[in-house]
Structure formats: structure tokens, C-alpha cells
C-alpha angles and dihedrals in degrees: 000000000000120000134194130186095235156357100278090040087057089054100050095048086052089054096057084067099218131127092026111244129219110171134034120201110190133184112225090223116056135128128273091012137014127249084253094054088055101038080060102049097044092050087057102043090029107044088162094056 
């Protein structure tokens, strides 16, 4: 299990491509972007996820 303090956090530690990552569990209300935001944003940069 692998945590980040935030949305954007979550982002940037996906981008670095390592461990591989298969399921995303976010929280709606988080700071700096919502768990929508980023839903949005993994599922474009992320289609496998």
C-alpha cells in the first residue's frame, strides 16, 4: 500500500512509473484537488489504471 498526501502528490508518484500500479482509492475531499480532479486526470494520463 502506497499513500500521498494529496491529489497532486498522488499524480506525480504515478508519473515516476515505478511500482506499477493497478487500483486507485481516492478520498472526494482532499487538498489542492479533489478526488474527482484527480480521478479525471489519472484516467487520462493513466488509461490502464
Amino acid at each position: 500500500m502506497i499513500t500521498a498526501g494529496n491529489g497532486q502528490g498522488s499524480a506525480e508518484f504515478l508519473g515516476r512509473g515505478q511500482p506499477a500500479i493497478g487500483l486507485v482509492i481516492l478520498d472526494v475531499m482532499m487538498p489542492s484537488q479533489t478526488g474527482y480532479e484527480t480521478c479525471r486526470f489519472l484516467r487520462r494520463k493513466f488509461a490502464l489504471i
